[in-house]
TIKENU-896327 format. One record per atom (N, C-alpha, C): y, z, x; residue number from 1. Coordinates in nm, 3 decimals. Example, Ala and Ser with C-alpha at 12.3 -4.5 7.8 and 13.67 -1.06 7.14 Angstrom:
+---------+---------+---------+-----+
|      py |      pz |      px |   n |
+---------+---------+---------+-----+
|  -0.569 |   0.780 |   1.319 |   1 |
|  -0.450 |   0.780 |   1.230 |   1 |
|  -0.330 |   0.780 |   1.320 |   1 |
|  -0.225 |   0.708 |   1.285 |   2 |
|  -0.106 |   0.714 |   1.367 |   2 |
|   0.003 |   0.787 |   1.290 |   2 |
+---------+---------+---------+-----+
END
This chain:
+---------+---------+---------+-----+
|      py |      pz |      px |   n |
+---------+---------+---------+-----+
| -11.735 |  -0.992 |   2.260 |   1 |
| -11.778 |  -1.108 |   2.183 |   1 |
| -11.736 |  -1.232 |   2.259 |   1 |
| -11.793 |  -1.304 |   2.292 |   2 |
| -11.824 |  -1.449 |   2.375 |   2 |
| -11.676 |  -1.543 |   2.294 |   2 |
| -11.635 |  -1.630 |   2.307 |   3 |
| -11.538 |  -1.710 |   2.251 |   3 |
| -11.639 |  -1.849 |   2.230 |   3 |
| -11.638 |  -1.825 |   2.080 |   4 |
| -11.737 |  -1.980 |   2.040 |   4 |
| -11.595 |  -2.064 |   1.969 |   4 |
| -11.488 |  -2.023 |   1.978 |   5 |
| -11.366 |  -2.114 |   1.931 |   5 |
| -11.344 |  -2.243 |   1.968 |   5 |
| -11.428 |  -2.232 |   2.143 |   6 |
| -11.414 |  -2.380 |   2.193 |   6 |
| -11.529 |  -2.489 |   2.116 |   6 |
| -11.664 |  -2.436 |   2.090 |   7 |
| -11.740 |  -2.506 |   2.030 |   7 |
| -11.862 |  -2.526 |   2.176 |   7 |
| -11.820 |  -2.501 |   2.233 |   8 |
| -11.914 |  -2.541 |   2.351 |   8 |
| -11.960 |  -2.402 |   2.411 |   8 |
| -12.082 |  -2.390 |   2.512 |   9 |
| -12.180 |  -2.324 |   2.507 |   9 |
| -12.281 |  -2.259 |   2.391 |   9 |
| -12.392 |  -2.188 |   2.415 |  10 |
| -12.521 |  -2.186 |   2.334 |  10 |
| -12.465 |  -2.082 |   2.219 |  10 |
| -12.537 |  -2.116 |   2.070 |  11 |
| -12.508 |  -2.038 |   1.978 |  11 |
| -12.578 |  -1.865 |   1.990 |  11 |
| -12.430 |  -1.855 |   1.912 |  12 |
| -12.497 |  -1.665 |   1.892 |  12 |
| -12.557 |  -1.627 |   1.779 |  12 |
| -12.623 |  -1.514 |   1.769 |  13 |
| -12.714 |  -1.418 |   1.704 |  13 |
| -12.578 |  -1.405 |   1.600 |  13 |
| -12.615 |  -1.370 |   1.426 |  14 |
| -12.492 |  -1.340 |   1.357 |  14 |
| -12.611 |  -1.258 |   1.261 |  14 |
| -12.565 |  -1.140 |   1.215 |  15 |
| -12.651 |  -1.070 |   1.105 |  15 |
| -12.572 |  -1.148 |   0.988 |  15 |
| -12.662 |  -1.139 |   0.858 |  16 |
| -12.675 |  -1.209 |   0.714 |  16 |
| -12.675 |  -1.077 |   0.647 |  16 |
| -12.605 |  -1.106 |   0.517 |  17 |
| -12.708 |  -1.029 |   0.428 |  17 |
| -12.707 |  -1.075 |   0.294 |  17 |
| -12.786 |  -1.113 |   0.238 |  18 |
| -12.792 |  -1.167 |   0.115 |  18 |
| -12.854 |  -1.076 |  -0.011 |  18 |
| -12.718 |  -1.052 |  -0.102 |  19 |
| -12.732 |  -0.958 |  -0.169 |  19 |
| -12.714 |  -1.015 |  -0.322 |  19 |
| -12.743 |  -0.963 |  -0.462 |  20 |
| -12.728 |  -0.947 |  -0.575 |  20 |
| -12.716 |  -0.817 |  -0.637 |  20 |
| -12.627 |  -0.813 |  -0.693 |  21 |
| -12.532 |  -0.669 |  -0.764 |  21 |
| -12.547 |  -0.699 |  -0.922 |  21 |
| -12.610 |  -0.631 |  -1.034 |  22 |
| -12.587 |  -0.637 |  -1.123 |  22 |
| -12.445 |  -0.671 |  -1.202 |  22 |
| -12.385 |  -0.693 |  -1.286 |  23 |
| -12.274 |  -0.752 |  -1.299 |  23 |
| -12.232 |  -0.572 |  -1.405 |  23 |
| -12.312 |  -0.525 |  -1.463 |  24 |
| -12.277 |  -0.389 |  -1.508 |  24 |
| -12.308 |  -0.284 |  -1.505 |  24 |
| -12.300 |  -0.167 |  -1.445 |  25 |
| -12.143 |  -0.160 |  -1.409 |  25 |
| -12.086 |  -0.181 |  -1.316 |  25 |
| -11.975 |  -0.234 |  -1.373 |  26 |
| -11.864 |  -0.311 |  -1.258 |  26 |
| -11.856 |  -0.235 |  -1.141 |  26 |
| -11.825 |  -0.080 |  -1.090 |  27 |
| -11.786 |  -0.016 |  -1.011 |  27 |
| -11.866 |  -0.039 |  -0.907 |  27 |
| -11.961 |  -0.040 |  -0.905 |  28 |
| -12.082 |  -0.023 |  -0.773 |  28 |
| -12.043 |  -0.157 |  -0.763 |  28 |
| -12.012 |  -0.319 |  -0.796 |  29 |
| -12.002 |  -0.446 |  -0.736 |  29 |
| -11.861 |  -0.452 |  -0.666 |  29 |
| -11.777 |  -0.352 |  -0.734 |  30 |
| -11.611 |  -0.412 |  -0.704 |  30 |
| -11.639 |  -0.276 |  -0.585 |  30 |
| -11.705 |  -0.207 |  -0.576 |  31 |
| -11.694 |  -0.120 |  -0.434 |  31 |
| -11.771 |  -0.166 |  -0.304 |  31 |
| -11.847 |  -0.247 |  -0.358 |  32 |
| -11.963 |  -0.333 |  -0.251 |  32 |
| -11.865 |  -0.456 |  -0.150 |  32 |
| -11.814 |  -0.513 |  -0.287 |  33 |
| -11.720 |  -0.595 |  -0.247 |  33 |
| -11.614 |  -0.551 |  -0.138 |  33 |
| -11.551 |  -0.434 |  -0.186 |  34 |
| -11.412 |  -0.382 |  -0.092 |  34 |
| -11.468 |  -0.368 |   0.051 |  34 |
| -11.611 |  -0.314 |   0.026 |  35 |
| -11.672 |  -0.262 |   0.156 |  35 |
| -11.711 |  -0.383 |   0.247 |  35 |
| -11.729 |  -0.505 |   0.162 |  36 |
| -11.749 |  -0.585 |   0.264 |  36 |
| -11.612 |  -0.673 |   0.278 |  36 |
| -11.556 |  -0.675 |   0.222 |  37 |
| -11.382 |  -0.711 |   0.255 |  37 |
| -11.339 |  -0.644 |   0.405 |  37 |
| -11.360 |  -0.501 |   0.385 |  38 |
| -11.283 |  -0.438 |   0.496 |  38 |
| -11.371 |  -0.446 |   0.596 |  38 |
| -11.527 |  -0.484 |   0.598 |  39 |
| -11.570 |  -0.520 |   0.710 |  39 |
| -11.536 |  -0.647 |   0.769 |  39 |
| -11.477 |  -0.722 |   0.722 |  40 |
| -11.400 |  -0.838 |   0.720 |  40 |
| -11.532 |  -0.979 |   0.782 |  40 |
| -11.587 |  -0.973 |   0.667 |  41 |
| -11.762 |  -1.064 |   0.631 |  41 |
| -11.692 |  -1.200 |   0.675 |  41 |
| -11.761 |  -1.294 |   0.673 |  42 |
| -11.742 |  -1.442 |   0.671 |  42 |
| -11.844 |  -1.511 |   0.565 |  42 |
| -11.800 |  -1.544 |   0.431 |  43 |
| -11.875 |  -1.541 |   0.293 |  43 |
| -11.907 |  -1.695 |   0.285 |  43 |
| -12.063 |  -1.678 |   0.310 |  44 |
| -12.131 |  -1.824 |   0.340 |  44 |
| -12.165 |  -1.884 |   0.169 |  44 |
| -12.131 |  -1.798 |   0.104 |  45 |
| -12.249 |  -1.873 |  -0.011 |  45 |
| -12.237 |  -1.762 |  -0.142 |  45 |
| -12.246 |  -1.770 |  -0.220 |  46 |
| -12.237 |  -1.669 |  -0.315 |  46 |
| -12.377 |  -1.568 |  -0.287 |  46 |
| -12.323 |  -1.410 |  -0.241 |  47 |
| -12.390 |  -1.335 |  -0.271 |  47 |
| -12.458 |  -1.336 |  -0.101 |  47 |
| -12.405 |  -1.441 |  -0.038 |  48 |
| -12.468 |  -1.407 |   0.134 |  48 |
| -12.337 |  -1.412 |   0.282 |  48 |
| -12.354 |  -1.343 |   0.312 |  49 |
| -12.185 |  -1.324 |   0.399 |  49 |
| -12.271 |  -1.274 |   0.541 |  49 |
| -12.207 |  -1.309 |   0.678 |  50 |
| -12.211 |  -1.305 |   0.772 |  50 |
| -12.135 |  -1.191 |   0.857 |  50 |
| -12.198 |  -1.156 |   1.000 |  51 |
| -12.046 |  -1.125 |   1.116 |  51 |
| -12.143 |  -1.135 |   1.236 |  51 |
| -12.084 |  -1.141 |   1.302 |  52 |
| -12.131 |  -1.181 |   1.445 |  52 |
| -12.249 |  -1.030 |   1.515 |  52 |
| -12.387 |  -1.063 |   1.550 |  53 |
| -12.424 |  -0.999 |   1.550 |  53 |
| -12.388 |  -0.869 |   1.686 |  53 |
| -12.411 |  -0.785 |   1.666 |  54 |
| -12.403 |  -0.621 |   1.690 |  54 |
| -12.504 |  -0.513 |   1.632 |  54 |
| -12.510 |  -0.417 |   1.762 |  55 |
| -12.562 |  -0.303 |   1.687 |  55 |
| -12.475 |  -0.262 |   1.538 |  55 |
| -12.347 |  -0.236 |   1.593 |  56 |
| -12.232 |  -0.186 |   1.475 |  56 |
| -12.262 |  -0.269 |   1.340 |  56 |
| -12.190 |  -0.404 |   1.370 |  57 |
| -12.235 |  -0.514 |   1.257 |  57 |
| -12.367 |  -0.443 |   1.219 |  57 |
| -12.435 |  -0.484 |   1.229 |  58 |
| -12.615 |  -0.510 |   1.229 |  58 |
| -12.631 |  -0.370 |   1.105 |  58 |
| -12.603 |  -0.248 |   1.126 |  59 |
| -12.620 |  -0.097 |   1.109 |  59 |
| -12.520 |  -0.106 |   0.941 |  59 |
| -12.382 |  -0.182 |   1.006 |  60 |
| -12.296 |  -0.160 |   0.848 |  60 |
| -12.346 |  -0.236 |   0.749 |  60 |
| -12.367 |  -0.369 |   0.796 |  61 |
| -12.469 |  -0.467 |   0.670 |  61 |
| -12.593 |  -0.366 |   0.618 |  61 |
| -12.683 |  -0.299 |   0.690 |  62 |
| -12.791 |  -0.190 |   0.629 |  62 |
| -12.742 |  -0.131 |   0.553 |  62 |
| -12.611 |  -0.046 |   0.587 |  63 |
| -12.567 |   0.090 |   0.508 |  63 |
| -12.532 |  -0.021 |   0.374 |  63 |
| -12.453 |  -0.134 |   0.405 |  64 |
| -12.389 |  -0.191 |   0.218 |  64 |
| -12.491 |  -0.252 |   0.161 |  64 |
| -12.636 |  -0.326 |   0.222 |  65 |
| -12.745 |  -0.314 |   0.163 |  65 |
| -12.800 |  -0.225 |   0.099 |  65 |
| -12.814 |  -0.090 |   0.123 |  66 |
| -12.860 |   0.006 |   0.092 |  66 |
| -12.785 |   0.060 |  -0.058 |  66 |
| -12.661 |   0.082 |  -0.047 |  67 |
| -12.537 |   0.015 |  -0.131 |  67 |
| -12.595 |  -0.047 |  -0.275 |  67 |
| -12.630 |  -0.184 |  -0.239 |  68 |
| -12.649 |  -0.270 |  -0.345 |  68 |
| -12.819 |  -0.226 |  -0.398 |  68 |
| -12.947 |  -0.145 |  -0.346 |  69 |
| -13.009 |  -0.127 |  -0.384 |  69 |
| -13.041 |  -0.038 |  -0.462 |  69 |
| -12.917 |   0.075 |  -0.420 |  70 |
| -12.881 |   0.177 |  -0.506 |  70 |
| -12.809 |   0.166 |  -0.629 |  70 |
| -12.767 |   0.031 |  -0.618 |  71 |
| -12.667 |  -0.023 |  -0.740 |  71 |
| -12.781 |  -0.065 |  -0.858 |  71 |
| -12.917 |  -0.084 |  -0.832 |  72 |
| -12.979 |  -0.176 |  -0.891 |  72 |
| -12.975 |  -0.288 |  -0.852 |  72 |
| -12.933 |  -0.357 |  -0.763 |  73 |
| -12.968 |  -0.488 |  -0.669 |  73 |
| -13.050 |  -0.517 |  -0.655 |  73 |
| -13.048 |  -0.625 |  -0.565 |  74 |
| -13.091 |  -0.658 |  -0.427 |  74 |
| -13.078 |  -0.696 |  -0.307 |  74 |
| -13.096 |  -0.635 |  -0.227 |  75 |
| -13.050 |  -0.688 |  -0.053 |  75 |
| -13.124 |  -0.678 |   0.043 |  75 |
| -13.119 |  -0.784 |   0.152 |  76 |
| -13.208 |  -0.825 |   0.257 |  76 |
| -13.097 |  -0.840 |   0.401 |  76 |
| -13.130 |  -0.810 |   0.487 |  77 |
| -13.066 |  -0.844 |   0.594 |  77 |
| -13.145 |  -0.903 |   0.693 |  77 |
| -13.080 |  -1.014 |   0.775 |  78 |
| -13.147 |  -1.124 |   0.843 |  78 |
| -13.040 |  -1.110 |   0.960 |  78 |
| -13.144 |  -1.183 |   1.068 |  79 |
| -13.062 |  -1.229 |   1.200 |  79 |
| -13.070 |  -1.343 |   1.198 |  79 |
| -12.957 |  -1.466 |   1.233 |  80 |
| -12.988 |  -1.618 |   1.230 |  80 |
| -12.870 |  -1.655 |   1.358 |  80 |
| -12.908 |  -1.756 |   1.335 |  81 |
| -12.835 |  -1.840 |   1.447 |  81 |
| -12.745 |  -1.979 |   1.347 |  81 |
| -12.638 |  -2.008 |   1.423 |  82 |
| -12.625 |  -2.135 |   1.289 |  82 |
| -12.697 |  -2.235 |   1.349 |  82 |
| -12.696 |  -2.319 |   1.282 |  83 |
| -12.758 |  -2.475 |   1.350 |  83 |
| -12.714 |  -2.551 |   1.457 |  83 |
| -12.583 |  -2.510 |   1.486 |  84 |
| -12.509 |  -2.586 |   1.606 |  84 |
| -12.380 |  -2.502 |   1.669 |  84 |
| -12.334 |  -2.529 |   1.724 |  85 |
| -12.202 |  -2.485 |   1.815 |  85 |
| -12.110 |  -2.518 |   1.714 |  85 |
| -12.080 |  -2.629 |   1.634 |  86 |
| -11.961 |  -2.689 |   1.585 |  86 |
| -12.005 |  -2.590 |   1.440 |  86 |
| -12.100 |  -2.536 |   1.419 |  87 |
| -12.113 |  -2.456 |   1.267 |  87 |
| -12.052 |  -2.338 |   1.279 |  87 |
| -12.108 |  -2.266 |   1.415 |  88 |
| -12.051 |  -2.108 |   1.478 |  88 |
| -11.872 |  -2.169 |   1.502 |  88 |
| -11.864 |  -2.261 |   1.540 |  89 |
| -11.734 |  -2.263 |   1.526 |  89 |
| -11.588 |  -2.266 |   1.439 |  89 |
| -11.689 |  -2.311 |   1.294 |  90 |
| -11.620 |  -2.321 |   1.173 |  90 |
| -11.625 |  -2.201 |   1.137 |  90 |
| -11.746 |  -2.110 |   1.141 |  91 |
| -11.726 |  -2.000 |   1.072 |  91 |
| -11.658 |  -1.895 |   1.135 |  91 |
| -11.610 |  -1.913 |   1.279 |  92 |
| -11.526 |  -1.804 |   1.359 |  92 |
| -11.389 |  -1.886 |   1.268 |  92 |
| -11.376 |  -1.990 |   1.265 |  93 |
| -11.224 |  -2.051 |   1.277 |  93 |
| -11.207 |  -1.969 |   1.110 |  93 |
| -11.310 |  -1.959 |   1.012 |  94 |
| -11.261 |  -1.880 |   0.884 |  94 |
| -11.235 |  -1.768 |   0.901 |  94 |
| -11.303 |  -1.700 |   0.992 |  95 |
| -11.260 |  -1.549 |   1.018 |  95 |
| -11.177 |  -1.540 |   1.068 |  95 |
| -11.133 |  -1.577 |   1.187 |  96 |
| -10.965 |  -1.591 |   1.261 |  96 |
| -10.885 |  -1.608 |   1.150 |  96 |
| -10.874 |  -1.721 |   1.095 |  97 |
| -10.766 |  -1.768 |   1.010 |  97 |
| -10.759 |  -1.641 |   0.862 |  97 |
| -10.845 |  -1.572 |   0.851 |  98 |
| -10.852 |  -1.474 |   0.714 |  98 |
| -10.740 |  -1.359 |   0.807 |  98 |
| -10.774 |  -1.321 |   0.919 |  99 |
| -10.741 |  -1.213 |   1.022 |  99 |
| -10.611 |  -1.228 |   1.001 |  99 |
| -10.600 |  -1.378 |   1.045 | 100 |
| -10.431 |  -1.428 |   1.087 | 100 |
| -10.329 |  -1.354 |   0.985 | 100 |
| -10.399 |  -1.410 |   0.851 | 101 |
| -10.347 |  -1.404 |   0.708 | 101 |
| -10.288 |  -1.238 |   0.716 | 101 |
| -10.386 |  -1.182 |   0.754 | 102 |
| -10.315 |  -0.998 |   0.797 | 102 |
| -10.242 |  -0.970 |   0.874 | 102 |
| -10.267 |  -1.057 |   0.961 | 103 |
| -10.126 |  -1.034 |   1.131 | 103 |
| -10.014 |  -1.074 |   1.062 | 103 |
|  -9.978 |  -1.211 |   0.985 | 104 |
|  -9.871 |  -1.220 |   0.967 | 104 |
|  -9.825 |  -1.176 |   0.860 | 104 |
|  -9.859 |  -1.051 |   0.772 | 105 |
|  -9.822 |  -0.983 |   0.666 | 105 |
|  -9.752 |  -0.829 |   0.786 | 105 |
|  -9.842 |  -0.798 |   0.835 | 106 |
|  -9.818 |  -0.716 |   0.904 | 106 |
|  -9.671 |  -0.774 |   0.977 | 106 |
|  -9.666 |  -0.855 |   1.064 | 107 |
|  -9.532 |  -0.895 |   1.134 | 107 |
|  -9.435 |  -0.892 |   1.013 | 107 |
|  -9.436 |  -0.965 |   0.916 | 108 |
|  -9.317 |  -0.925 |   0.842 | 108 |
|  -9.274 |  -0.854 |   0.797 | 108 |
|  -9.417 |  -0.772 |   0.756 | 109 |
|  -9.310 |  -0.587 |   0.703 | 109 |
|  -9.236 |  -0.537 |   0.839 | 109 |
|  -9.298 |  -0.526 |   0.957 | 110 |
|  -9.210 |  -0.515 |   1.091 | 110 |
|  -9.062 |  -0.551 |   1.137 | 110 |
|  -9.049 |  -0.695 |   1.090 | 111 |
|  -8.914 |  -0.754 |   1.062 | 111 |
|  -8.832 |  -0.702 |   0.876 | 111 |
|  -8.910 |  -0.715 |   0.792 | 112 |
|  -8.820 |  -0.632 |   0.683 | 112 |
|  -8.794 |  -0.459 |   0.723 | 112 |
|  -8.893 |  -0.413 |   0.805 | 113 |
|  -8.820 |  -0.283 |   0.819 | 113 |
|  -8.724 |  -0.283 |   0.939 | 113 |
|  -8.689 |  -0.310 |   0.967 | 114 |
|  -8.573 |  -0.312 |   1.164 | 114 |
|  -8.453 |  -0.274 |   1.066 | 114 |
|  -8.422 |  -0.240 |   0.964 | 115 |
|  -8.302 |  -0.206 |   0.897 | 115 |
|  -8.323 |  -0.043 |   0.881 | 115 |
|  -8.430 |   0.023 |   0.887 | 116 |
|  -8.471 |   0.113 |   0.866 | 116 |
|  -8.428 |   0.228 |   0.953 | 116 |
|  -8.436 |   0.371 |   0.944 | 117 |
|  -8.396 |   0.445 |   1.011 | 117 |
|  -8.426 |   0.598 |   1.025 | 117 |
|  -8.481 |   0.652 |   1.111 | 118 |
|  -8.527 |   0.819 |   1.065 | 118 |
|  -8.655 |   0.798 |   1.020 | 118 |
|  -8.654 |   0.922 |   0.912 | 119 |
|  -8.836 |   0.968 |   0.900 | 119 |
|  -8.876 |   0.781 |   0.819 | 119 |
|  -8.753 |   0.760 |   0.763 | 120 |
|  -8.834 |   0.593 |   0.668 | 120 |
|  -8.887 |   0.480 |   0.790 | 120 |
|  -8.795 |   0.532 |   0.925 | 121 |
|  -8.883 |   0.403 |   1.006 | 121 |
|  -9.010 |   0.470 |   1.063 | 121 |
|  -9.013 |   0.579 |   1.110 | 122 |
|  -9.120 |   0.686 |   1.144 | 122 |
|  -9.250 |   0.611 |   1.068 | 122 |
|  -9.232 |   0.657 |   0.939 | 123 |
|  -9.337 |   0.666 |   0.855 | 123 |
|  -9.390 |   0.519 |   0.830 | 123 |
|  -9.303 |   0.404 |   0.869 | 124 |
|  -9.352 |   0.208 |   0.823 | 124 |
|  -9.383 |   0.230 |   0.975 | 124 |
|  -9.348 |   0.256 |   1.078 | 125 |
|  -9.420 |   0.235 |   1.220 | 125 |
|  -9.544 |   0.286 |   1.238 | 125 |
|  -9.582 |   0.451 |   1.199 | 126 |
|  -9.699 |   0.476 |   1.162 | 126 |
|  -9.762 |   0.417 |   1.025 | 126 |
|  -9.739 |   0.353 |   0.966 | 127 |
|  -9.800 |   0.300 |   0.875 | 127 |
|  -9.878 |   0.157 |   0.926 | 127 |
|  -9.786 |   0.079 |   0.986 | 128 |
|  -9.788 |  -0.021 |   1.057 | 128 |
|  -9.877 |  -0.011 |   1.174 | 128 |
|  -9.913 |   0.103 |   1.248 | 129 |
| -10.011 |   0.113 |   1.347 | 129 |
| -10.130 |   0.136 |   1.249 | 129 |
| -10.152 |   0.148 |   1.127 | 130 |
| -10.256 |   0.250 |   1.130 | 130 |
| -10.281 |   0.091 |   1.079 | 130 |
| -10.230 |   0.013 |   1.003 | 131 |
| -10.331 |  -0.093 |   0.959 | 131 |
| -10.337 |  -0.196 |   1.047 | 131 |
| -10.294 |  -0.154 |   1.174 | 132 |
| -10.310 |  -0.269 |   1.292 | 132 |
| -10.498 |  -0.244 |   1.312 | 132 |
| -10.480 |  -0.113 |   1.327 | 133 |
| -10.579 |  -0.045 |   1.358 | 133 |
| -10.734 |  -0.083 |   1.265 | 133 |
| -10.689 |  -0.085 |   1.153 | 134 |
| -10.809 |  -0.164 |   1.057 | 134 |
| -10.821 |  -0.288 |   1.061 | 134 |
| -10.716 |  -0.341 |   1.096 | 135 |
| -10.734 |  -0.538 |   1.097 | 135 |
| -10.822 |  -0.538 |   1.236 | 135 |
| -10.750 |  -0.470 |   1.309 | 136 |
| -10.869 |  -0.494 |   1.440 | 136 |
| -11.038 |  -0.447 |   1.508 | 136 |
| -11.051 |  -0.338 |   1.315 | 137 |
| -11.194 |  -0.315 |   1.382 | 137 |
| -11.259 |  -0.424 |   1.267 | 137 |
| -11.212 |  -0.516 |   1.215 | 138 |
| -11.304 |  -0.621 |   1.161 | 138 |
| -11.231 |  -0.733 |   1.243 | 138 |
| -11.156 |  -0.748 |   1.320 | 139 |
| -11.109 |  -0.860 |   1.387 | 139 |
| -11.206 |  -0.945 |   1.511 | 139 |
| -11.295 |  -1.020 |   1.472 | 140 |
| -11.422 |  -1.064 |   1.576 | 140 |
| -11.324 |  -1.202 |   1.670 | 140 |
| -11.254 |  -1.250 |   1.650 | 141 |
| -11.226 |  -1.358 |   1.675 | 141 |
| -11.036 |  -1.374 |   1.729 | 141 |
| -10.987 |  -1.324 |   1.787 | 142 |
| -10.829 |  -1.270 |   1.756 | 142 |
| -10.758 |  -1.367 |   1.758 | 142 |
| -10.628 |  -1.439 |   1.627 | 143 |
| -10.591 |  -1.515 |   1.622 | 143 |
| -10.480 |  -1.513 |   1.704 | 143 |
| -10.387 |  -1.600 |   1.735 | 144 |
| -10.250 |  -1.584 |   1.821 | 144 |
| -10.161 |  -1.498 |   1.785 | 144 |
| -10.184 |  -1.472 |   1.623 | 145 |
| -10.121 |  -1.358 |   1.519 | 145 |
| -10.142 |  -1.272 |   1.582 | 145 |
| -10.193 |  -1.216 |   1.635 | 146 |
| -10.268 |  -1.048 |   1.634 | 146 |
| -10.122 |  -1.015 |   1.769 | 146 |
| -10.131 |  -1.071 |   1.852 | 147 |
| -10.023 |  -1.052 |   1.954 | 147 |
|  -9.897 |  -1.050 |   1.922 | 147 |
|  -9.839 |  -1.142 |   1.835 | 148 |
|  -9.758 |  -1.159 |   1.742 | 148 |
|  -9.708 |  -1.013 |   1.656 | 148 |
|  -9.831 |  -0.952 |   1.582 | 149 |
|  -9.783 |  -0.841 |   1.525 | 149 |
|  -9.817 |  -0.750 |   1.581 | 149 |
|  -9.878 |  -0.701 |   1.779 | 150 |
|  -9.846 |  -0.585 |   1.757 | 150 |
|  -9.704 |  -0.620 |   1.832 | 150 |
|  -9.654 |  -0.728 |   1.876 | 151 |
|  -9.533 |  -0.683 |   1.926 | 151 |
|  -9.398 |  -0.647 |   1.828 | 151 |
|  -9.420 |  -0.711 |   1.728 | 152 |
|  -9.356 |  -0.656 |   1.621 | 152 |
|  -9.291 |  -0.518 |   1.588 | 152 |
|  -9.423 |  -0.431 |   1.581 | 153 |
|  -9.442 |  -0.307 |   1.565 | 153 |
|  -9.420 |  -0.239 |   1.664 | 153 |
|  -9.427 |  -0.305 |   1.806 | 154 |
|  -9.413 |  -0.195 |   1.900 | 154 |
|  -9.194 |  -0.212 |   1.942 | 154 |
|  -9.154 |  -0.348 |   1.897 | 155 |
|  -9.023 |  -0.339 |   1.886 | 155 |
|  -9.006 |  -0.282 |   1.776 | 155 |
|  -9.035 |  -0.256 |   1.648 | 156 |
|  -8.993 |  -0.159 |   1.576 | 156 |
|  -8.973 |  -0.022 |   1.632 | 156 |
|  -9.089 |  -0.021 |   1.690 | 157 |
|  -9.098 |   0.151 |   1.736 | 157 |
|  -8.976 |   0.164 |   1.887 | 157 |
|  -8.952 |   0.063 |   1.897 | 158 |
|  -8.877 |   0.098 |   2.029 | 158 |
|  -8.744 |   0.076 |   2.010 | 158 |
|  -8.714 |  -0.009 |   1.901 | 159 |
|  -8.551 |  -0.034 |   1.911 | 159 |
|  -8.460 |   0.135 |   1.856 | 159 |
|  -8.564 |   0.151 |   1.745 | 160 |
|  -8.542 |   0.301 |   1.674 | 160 |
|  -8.531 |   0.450 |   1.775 | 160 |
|  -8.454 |   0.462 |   1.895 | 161 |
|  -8.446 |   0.557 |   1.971 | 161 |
|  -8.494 |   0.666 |   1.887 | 161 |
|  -8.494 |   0.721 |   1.768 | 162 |
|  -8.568 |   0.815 |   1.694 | 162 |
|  -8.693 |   0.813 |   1.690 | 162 |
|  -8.679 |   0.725 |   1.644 | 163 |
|  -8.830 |   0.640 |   1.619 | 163 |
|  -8.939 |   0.644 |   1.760 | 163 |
|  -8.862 |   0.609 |   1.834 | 164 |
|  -8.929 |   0.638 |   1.993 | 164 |
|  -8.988 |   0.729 |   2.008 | 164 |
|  -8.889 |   0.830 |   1.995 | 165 |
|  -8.893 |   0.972 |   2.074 | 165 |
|  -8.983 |   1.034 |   1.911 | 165 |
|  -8.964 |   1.029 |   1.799 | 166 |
|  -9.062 |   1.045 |   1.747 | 166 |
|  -9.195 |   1.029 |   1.764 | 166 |
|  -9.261 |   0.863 |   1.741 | 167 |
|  -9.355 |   0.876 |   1.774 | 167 |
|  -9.414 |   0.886 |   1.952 | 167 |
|  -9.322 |   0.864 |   2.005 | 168 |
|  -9.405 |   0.942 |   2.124 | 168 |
|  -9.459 |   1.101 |   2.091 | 168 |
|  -9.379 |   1.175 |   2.035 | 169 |
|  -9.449 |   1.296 |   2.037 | 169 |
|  -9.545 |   1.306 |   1.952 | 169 |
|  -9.563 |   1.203 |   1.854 | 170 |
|  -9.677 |   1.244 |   1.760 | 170 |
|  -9.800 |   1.161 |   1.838 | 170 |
|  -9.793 |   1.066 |   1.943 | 171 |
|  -9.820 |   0.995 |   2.021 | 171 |
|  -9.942 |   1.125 |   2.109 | 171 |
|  -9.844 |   1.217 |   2.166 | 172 |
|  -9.872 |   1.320 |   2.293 | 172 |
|  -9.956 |   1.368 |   2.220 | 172 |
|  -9.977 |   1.424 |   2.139 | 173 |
| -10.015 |   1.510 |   2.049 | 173 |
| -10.144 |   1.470 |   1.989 | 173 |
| -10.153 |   1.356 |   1.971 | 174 |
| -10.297 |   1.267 |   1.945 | 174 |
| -10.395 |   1.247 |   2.071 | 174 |
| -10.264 |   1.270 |   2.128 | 175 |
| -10.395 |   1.202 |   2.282 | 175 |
| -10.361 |   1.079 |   2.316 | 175 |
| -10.292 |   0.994 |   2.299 | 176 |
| -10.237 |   0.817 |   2.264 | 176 |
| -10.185 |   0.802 |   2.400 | 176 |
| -10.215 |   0.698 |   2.493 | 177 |
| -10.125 |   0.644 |   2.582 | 177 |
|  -9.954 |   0.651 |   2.489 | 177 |
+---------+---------+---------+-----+
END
């Protein structure tokens, strides 16, 4: 993904999708919702949300369209461009800054656990990778946070000589550098 943070050079392609969810029953809207939470959308407008275009992008907006038509909806998916450099730039700077909001939740459970010890740090270090791991497949834009918390986590995992030699082997065993 190109860096439109500076505001300068030509705008990019971003898939849309502009949807309506019946309001009952609740379940199919509050699951539409989560789904586009964890795709981590950039929410232009009630009922129309963005991400930078991709095959991937492009394919998941279909599948949660599909989603809302099955709900009794409606949904459309579009390719657009914004109007300017300084628009693509506001709407990366909301997505960074939503991202951030996760990096630095993440860094602090990292620093509240360093007291930790054995299978309890084991299990917040693998816990702690695994939602690094989800912040970063909706992460389009990476804030200064993101560096921030994995070093966090990777001094967690290293000060814990257990913890080390633990997850290294569960490490080997995955296949994991």
């Amino acid at each position: 993904m190109r860096d439109v943070r500076s505001g300068s050079g030509p705008v990019g392609e971003w898939v849309l999708l502009a949807y309506r969810v019946p309001r009952e029953p609740s379940t199919p809207r509050i699951a539409i919702w989560r789904k586009l939470k964890n795709l981590g959308v950039a929410q232009l407008g009630d009922g129309l949300v963005a991400l930078p275009a991709d095959a991937r992008t492009r394919e998941q907006l279909e599948w949660t369209a599909d989603d809302v038509l099955a709900a009794g909806g409606t949904a459309s998916v579009w390719l657009a461009r914004p109007g300017s450099a300084a628009a693509e730039k506001d709407l990366a700077a909301q997505m960074a800054a939503a991202r951030a909001g996760e990096y630095t939740a993440v860094t602090a459970a990292a620093h509240t656990s360093e007291n930790l010890t054995g299978a309890a740090r084991v299990a917040v270090v693998r816990k702690l990778r695994n939602e690094l791991r989800r912040i970063g497949r909706r992460d389009f834009f990476p804030p200064a946070e993101r560096d921030a918390a994995h070093a966090a986590v990777r001094h967690l995992a290293e000060t814990g000589t257990d913890v080390a030699r633990a997850m290294t082997n569960v490490d080997a065993a995955q296949g994991l550098p």
